[in-house]
N, C-alpha and C positions, 0 to 999 in steps of 0.2 A: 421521245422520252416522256414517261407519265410521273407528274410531280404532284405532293400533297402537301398543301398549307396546313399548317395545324398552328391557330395564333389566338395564345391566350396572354393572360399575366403572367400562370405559372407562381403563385403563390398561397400555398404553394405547388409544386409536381406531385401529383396523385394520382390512384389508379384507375381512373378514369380517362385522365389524360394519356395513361399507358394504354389504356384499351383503345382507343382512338391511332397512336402514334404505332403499336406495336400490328393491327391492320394495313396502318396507310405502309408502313415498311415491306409488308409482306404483298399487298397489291399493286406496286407502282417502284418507279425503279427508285425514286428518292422521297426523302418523307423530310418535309422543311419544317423547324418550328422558331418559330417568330418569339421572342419574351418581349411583351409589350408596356404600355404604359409611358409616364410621366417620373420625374425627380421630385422626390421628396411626398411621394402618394401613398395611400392609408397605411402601406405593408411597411413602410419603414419604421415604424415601433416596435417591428419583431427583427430588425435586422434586415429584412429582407429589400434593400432598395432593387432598383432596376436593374444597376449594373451587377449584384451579388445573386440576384435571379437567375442573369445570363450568365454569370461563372457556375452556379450549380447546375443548371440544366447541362451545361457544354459540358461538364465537369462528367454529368451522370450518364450522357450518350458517348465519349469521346473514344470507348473504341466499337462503336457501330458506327460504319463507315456507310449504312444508308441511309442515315439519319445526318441534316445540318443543321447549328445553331446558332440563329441571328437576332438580332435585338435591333428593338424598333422604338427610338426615344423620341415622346410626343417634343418635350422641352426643346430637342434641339431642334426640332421641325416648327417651332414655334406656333406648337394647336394649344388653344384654349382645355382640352382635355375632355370637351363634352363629344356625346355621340354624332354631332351633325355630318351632315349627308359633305360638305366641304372637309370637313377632317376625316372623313374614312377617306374623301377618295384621294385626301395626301398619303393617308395611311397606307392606302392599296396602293398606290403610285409608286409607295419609298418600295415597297414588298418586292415589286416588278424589279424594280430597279435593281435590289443586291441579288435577286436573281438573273440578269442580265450582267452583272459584276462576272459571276461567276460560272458565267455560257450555259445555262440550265435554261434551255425553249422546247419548248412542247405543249401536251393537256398538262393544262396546271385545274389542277380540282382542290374547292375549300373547302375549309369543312366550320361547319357553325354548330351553335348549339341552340340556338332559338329560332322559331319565323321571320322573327322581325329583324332578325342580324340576315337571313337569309334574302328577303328581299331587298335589303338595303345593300350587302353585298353586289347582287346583281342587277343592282341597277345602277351600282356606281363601277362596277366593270365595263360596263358598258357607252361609258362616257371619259373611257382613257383610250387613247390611241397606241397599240402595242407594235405598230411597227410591224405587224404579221409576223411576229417571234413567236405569239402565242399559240396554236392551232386551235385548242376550245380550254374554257375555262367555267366548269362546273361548280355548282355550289351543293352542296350537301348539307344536310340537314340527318345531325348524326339522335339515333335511340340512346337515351341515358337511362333507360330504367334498368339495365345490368349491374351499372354501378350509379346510383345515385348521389355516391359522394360529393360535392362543393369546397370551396373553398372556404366556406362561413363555419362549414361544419369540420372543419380542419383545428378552423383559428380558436371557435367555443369549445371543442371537446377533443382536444390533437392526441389525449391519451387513450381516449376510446379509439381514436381513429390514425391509432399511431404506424398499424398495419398496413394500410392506404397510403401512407405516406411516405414519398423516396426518401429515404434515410438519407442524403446530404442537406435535408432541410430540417429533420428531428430536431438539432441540436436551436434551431431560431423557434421553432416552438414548444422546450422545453418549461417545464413549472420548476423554475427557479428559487430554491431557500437559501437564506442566509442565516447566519447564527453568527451575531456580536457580542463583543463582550468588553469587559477594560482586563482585567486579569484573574486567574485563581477562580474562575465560575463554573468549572467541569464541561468548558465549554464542548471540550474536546470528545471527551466523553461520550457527550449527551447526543453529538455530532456521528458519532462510530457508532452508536447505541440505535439510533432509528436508522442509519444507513442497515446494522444488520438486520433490524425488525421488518423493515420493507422492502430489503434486498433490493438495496439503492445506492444508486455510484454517488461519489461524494470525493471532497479537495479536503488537504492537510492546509495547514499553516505554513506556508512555504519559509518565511523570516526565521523560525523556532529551527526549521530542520536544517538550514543553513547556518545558523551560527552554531548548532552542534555541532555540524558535520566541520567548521571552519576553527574550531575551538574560540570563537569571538564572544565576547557580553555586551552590554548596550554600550559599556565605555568607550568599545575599541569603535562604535559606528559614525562611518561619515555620512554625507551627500551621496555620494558615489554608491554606498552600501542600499539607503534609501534607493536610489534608482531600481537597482536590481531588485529587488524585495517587490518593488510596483510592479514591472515590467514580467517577472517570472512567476506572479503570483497570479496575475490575469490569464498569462499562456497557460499555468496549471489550471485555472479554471475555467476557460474556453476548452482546453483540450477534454477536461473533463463533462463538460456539456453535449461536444461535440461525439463523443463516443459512443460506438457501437452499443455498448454497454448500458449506456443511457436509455434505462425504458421509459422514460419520459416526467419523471420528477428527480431532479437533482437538490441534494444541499450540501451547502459550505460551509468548513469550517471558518473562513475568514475570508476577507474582501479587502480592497487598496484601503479602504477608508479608515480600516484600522492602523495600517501602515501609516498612513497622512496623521491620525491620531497622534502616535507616539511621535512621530517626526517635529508636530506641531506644538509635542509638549516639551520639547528637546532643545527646541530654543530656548528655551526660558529656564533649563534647567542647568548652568554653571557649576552645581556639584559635580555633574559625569564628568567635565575638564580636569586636566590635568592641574597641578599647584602653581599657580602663578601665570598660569596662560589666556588669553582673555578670550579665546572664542569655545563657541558652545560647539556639540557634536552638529548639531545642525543650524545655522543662522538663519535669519527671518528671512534674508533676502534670500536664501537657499529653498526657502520654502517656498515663499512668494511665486517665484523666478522660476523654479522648475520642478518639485516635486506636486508641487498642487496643480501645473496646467497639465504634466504628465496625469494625473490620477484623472482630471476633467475627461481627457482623451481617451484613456483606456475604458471609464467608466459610460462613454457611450455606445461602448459594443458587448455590454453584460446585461440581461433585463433581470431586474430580480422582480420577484412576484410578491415574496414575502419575507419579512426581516425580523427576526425574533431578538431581542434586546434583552440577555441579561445582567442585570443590575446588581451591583456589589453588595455580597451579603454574605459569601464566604470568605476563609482565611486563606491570607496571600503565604500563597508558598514560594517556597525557596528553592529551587530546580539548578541552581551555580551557575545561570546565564541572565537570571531576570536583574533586573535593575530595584533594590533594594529602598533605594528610596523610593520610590513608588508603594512600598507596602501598607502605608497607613491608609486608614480608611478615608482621611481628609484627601491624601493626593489618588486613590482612585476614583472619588469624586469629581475631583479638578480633571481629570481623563474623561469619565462618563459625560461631562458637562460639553468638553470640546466637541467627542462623538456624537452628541443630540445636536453641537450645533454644526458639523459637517453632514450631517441626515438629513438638516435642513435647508442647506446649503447646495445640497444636490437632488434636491425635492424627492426624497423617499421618504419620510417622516408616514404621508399616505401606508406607507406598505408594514410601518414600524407595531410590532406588537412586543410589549413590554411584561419579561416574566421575571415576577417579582417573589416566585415560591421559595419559602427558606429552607427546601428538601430538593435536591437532585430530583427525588421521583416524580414531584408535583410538575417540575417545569418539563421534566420527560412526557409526561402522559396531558401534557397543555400542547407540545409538540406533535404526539401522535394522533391524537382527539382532530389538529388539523390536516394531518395528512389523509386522514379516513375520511375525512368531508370531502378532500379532493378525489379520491378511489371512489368513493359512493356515486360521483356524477356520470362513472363509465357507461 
């Protein structure tokens, strides 16, 4: 049997990686790709850990049956993570090994993509004892100038190089907006307005379309109601990042934090209670306890890039769902106020740009001014 290593990081899978993988398939009866690395390594800011590397790769070959996908974690091999000649050849050792799991002996040929991986490779092949399973074990030193592509130039410019890129990874390096607000700021609008301008996927307000669709108002809202709002607002907006659709800049109408907002102003507001009752739609220890660790949680699998923040300057309308007391200009301050300190609270204040135009168009055309800086880099 003639078998192909192909073992990178795989962060992410690009088509250079396929011009390697889609050869070794067609030369050799099996073409093995290893997704490498360590827990908690540089990719993990884009979503992408080790173990979510090996589900999209597995994910992306899973019905070419001569292609296999295995993962090779430094952490639990207990390497220090650097390239020393003692951790490749654990490296090379584990590789053998789930080869031998799985009765695949023959020429196994590797494939590298530098010199210095290639002699290092064979010379630490040559210092494992295979048990004569192996019969030869070539190194290859593969031509990249057909495709040039990298990894680096994935992660700096993923919208230039969004065609390069296996679509089950698009969505972890997506250019993320967001657009906040406390109420009554055209948010929605303004939202639906650049999505049509740049012919861009975009997320609704998940809470707004639900209490429509529920006939409910802030009065009727529990705990309970809070959960769903978090949990279905994330899946709308993962699903929509995640999509096909997604040419590589997405923005949202709304995010948990707004949800946590009003949840957070909810305690403290005993008017929404019913006459004589003594608890609030939502209690502190409700908050405390489980809609704030939920929002913690969900909010480490969203990256946003950038946060456009607008600031109460129009009149609160009346829609027969909103919470009325809220419409004076004092208590959408007391709102804006929590939001800047949950921003800060969850370290994006960095990514916060604050539009303060007292014209729909102004803060429309402060939105598009950055989307075009983002396009101009292609």
């Amino acid at each position: 049997m003639k078998i192909w290593i192909c073992f990178w990081t795989y962060a992410p899978l690009h088509q250079w990686h396929l011009d390697v993988i889609m050869r070794a398939k067609k030369e050799n009866d099996k073409c093995i790709v290893f997704v490498s690395w360590y827990d908690g390594d540089r990719w993990d800011k884009y979503g992408l850990t080790l173990s979510k590397r090996y589900r999209l790769v597995k994910k992306f070959f899973e019905n070419d049956e001569s292609i296999l996908v295995f993962s090779i974690n430094d952490t639990a091999l207990w390497l220090d993570n650097s390239w020393s000649d003692d951790n490749r050849k654990i490296r090379v050792s584990n590789a053998y090994a789930k080869l031998y799991e799985q009765q695949l002996y023959g020429e196994i040929t590797w494939y590298v993509s530098e010199e210095s991986y290639k002699d290092s490779i064979d010379k630490t092949i040559k210092t494992i004892d295979m048990n004569g399973k192996v019969e030869n074990h070539p190194t290859i030193l593969m031509d990249r100038s057909e495709s040039p592509i990298s990894w680096t130039e994935c992660r700096e410019n993923p919208i230039k190089n969004r065609n390069k890129i296996a679509y089950p990874f698009h969505g972890h390096l997506s250019h993320n907006i967001l657009v906040v607000w406390t109420a009554s700021e055209w948010k929605t609008t303004l939202v639906q307005d650049i999505a049509k301008y740049f012919w861009l996927v975009y997320s609704e307000e998940y809470w707004r379309l639900a209490m429509e669709k529920n006939l409910k108002t802030d009065g009727d809202l529990t705990c309970k109601d809070f959960v769903d709002f978090l949990n279905w607002q994330y899946l709308l907006n993962r699903s929509k990042i995640d999509s096909k659709e997604n040419t590589g800049i997405f923005i949202s109408d709304t995010d948990n934090l707004i949800t946590l907002m009003y949840a957070k102003r909810y305690t403290t507001m005993k008017e929404l209670c019913e006459e004589n009752s003594s608890e609030f739609p939502v209690t502190p220890l409700e908050y405390e306890t489980v809609l704030k660790p939920l929002a913690i949680a969900l909010q480490k699998w969203i990256k946003w890039d950038k946060i456009f923040f607008l600031t109460p300057n129009a009149n609160f309308v009346d829609d027969g769902t909103r919470c009325m007391l809220q419409a004076s200009m004092e208590e959408r301050k007391k709102n804006e106020e929590i939001l800047v300190d949950l921003l800060k609270e969850f370290n994006l204040m960095d990514k916060v740009e604050f539009l303060t135009g007292w014209s729909y168009y102004e803060n429309f055309c402060k939105v598009r001014k950055y989307i075009k800086t983002i396009l101009s880099h292609k």
